[in-house]
PAZAPA-4460 file (N, C-alpha, C; in steps of 0.05 Angstrom, whole numbers, plus 32768, in hexadecimal, padded with zeros to 4 digits):
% residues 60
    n_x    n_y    n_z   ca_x   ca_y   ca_z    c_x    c_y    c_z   seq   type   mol
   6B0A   905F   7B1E   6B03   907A   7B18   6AE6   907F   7B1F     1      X     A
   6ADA   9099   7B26   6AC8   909E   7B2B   6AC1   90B7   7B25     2      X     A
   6AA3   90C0   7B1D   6A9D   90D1   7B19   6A9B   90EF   7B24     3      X     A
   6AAA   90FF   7B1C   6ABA   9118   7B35   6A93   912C   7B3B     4      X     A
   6A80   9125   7B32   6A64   9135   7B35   6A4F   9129   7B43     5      X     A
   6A53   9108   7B3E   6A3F   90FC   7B45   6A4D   90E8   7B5F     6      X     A
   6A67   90E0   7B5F   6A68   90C5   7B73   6A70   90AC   7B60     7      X     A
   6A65   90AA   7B52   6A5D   9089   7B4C   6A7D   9082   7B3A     8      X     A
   6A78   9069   7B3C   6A8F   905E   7B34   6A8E   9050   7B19     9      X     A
   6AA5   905C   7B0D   6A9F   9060   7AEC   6AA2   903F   7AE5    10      X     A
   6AAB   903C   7AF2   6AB8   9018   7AE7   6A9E   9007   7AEA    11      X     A
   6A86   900C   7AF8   6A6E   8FFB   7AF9   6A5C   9004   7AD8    12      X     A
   6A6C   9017   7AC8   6A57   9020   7ABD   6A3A   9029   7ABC    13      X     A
   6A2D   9038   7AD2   6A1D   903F   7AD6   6A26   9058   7ADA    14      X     A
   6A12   906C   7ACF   6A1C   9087   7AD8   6A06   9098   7ADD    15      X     A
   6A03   90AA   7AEE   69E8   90BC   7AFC   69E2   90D6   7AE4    16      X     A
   69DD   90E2   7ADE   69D7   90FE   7ACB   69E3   9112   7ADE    17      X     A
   69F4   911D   7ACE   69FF   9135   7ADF   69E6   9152   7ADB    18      X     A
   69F1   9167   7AE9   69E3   917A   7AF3   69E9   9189   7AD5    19      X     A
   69DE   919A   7AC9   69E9   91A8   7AB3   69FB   91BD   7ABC    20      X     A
   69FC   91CB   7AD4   6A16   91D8   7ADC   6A34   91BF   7AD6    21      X     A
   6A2F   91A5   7AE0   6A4A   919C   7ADF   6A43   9192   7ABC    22      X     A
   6A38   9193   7AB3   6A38   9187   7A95   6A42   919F   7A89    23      X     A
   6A40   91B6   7A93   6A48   91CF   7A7F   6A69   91D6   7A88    24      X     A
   6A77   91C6   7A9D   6A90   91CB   7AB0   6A8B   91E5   7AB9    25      X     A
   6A75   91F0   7AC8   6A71   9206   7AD5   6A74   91F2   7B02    26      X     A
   6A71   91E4   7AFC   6A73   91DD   7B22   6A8E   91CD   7B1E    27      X     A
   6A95   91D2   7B35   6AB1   91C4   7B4E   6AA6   91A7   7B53    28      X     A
   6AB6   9192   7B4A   6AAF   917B   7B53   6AA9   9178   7B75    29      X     A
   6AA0   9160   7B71   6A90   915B   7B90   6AA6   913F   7B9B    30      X     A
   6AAE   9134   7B8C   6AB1   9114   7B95   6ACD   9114   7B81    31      X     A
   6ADD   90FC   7B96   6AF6   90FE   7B8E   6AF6   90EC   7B71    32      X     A
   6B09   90ED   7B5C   6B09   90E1   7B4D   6B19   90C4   7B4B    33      X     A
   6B2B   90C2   7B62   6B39   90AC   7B64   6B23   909E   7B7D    34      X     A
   6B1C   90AB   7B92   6B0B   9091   7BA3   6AF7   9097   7BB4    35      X     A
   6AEF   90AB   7BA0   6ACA   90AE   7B97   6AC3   90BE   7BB8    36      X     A
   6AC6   90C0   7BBE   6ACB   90CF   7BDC   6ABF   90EC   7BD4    37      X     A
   6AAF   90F9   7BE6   6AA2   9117   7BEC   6ABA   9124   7BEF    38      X     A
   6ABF   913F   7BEA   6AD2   914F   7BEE   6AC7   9167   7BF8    39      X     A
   6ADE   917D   7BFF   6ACD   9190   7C0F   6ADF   91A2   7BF8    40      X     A
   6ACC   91AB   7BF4   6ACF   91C9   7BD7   6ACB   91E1   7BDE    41      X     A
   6ADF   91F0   7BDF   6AD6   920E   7BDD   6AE2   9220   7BC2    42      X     A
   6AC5   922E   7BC0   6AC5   923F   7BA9   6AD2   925A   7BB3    43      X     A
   6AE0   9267   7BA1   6AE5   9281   7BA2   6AEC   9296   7B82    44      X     A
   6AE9   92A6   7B89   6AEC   92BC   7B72   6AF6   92AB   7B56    45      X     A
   6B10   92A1   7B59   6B25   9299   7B45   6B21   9277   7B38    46      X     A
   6B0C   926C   7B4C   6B04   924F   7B49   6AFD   9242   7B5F    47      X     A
   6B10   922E   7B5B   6B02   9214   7B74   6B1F   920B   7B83    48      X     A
   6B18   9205   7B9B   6B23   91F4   7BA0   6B1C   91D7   7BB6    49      X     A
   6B2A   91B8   7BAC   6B1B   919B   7BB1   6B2D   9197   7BC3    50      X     A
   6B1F   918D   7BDF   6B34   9181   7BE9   6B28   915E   7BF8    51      X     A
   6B37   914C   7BE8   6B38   912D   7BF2   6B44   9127   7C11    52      X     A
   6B30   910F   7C20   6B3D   9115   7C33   6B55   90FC   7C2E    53      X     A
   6B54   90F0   7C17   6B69   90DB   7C19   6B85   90E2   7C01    54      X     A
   6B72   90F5   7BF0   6B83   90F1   7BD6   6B8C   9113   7BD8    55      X     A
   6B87   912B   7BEB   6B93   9145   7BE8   6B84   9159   7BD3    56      X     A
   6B90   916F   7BD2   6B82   9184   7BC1   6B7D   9181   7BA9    57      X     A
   6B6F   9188   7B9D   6B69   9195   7B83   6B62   91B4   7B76    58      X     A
   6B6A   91B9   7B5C   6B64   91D7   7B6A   6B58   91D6   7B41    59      X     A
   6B45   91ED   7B3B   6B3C   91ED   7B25   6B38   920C   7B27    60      X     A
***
């Protein structure tokens, strides 16, 4: 598992400080949650949408 704001991988236990936009669930994750991977996000009116290039969409 990995952290969907920062990257890092939750299982090392170390974790970065998130941004207070993603601490308040106001931002679209950045990084996949299964294999920590950059995603390409686009925002629009109604929300977000994540797309993995290994693991597919996400939509919030």
């Amino acid at each position: 598992m990995f952290d969907p704001y920062t990257g890092e991988d939750l299982s090392l236990g170390r974790v970065k400080e998130r941004s207070p936009g993603a601490r308040a669930g106001l931002e679209a994750p950045r990084y996949c949650e299964s294999c920590g991977r950059r995603m390409v996000v686009r925002i629009n009116p109604m929300g977000w949408e994540a797309t993995c290039s290994r693991h597919g969409e996400i939509a919030g």
